[in-house]
N, C-alpha and C positions, 0 to 999 in steps of 0.2 A: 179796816173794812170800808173806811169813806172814800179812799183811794180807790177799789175794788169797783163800788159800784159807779163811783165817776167814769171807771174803765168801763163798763157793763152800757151806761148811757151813752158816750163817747158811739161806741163798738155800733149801737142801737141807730145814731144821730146817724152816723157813717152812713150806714147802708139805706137809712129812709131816704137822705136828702138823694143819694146815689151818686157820690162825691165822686168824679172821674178817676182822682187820683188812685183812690183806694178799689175802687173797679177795674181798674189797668194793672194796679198793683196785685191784687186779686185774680183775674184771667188769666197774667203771666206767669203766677204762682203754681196756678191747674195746668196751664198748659206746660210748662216746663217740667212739670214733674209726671203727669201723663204721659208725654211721649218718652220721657227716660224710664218712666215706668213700663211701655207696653215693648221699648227694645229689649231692653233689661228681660220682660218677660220670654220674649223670642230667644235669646242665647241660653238665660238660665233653665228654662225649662228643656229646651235640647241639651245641655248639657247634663243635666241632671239624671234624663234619660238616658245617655249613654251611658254617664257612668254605673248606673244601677243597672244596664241590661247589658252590660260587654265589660270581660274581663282583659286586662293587658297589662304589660308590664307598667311600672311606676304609677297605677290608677290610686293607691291608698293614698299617695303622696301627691296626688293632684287633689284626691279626697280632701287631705290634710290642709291645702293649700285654699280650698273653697272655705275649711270650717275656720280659716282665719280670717279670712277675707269677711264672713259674716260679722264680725267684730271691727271692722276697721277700721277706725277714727277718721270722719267727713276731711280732718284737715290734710290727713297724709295723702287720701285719695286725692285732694287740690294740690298738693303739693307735686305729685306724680302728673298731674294734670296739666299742671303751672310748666315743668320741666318742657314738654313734649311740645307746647303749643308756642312759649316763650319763643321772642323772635328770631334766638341765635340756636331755637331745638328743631329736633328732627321734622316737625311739621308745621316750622314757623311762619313760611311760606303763606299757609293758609289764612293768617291773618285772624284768627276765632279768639285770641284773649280778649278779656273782659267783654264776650258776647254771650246773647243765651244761648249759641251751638256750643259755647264751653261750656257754661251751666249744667246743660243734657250730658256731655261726654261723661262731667266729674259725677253725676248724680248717677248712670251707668254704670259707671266702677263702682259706686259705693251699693246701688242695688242689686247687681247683678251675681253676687257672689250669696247675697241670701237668698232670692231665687233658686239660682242652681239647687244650696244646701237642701232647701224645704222642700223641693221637687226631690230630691236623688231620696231621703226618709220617705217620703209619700210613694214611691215607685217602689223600694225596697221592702214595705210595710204591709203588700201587697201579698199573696199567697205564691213560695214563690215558686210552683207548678202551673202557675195562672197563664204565661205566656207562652206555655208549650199546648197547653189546652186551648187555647185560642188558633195557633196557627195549626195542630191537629184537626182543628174543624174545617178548612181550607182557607180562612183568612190569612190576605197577603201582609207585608210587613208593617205598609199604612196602615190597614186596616184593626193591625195585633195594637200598631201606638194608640190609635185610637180609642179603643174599646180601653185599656190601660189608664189612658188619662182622664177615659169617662170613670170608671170605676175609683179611680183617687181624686177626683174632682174637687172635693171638698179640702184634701190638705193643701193641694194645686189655688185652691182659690185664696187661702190662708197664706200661701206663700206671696202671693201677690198682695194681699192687704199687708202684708209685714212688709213688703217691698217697697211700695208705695209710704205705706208711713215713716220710714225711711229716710226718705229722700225730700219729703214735703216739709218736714221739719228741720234738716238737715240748715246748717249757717255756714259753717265754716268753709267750706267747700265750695260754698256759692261768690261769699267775698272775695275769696285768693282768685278765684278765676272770671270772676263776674264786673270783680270794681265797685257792686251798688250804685248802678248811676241811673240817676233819676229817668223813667220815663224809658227804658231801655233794658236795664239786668236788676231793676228794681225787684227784688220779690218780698213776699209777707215776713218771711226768717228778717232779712237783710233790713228791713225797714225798720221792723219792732227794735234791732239794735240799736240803728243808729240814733230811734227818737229816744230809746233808755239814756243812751248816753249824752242828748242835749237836756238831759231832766222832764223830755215832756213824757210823764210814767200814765197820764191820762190818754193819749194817741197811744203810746207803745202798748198798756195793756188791750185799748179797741180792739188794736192789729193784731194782737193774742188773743184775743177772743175770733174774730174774725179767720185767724190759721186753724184755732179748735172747731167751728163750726164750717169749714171746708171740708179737713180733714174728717169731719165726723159723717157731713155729707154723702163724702166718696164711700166711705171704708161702712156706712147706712146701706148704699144700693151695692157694693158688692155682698155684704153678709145675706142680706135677702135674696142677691142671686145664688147665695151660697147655701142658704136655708131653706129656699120653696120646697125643694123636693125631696125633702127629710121627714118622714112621718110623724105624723103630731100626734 
C-alpha cells in the first residue's frame, strides 16, 4: 500500500509542478490516440452501416472477419504494421517507422474493427422497417443515415468510447512501431513500461495514474454527451 500511494503523490507532484516531460508525454498520449480514434471512427462507422443496411455476397464473412478483428491482440496489429512500413515493405518509402504517423496507423487497425462491430449491432438493433419508413416519407439516402445514427446514437457513442479505450491504453503496438523514443513516440503506455522495468515503480505508477485520469477524462465528457438527452 506504501508503494501505492508513493505512486498517488508521485502522479499528484507531476502534474502540480507541470513537469514538461510528463506534459509532452501526456499531449502525445491524447493526441495520438484521438486522431486514430476519430479515423478509426469515420471507416468503422461507414462500414458498419453498410454492412447492416446492404446485403451481398460474402457480407457474413466480412461480418466474421470484423468480430475477430474486435479481439485482436495490439501486438499482431504492430506486427502487420511493422511489415508494411519496414524499409524493404510495400510502403517503406515513406519513411513513418518509429514515428507517431506509425503510432495512428497501428492504433487504426486495432480500433477500427471495434467500431465497425458496435456500429453494424447498433444499426441492426434498430426496428428493422425503420429505414423504409423514413425514405417513404421523402427523405433522401443522407438524410435516411442520418435520422438512423441519430436514433442509435447512444450504441454509436459507446462504440467510440470502446474505441478510444482501446487504443489509449494499448502498449504493444506502440513500441514495435513507435521505438519509445524520448520526446518524440514517447506515450503514457510506453513510458509506465519502460520506468517498471528500470525499478522506478514510484514514476511508473504516477504515469498509471495519470493514463487512468486521462482516460477517465475523455470517456467523463463523452458519456455526458452520451447521457444529456436521456430522460432522467
Amino acid at each position: 500500500m506504501e508503494l501505492i500511494w508513493e505512486g498517488i503523490k508521485k502522479a499528484v507532484e507531476l502534474l502540480c509542478k507541470l513537469d514538461t516531460e510528463v506534459l509532452g508525454i501526456t499531449w502525445l498520449t491524447l493526441k495520438i490516440s484521438g486522431i486514430a480514434t476519430l479515423v478509426s471512427l469515420a471507416f468503422g462507422v461507414c462500414a458498419g452501416f453498410g454492412l447492416a443496411l446492404k446485403a451481398f455476397p460474402g457480407r457474413r464473412i466480412i461480418i466474421a472477419m470484423i468480430n475477430t478483428g474486435m479481439g485482436l491482440p495490439p501486438v499482431v496489429a504492430g506486427l502487420w504494421v511493422t511489415l508494411f512500413l519496414w524499409r524493404n515493405g510495400p510502403f517503406g518509402t515513406l519513411e513513418l517507422m518509429y514515428t507517431p504517423a506509425a503510432i495512428i496507423i497501428a492504433q487504426i487497425a486495432i480500433a477500427t474493427p471495434i467500431i465497425a462491430g458496435l456500429s453494424l449491432t447498433a444499426i441492426q438493433h434498430l426496428p428493422p422497417n425503420m429505414k423504409l419508413q423514413i425514405l417513404s416519407l421523402g427523405a433522401n439516402k443522407f438524410q435516411m443515415l442520418c435520422l438512423l445514427a441519430k436514433e442509435a446514437r447512444l450504441p454509436l457513442m459507446a462504440a467510440v468510447m470502446a474505441g478510444f479505450g482501446g487504443v489509449v491504453s494499448e502498449i504493444g503496438a506502440s513500441i514495435m512501431v513507435g521505438g519509445n523514443i524520448k520526446g518524440y513516440t514517447r506515450v503514457l503506455t510506453t513510458a509506465t513500461v519502460m520506468e517498471t522495468g528500470r525499478g522506478n515503480f514510484d514514476i511508473a505508477l504516477a504515469l498509471g495514474f495519470i493514463l487512468l485520469l486521462l482516460s477517465f477524462a475523455v470517456n467523463a465528457l463523452l458519456t455526458y454527451l452520451q447521457q444529456r438527452e436521456r430522460p432522467r
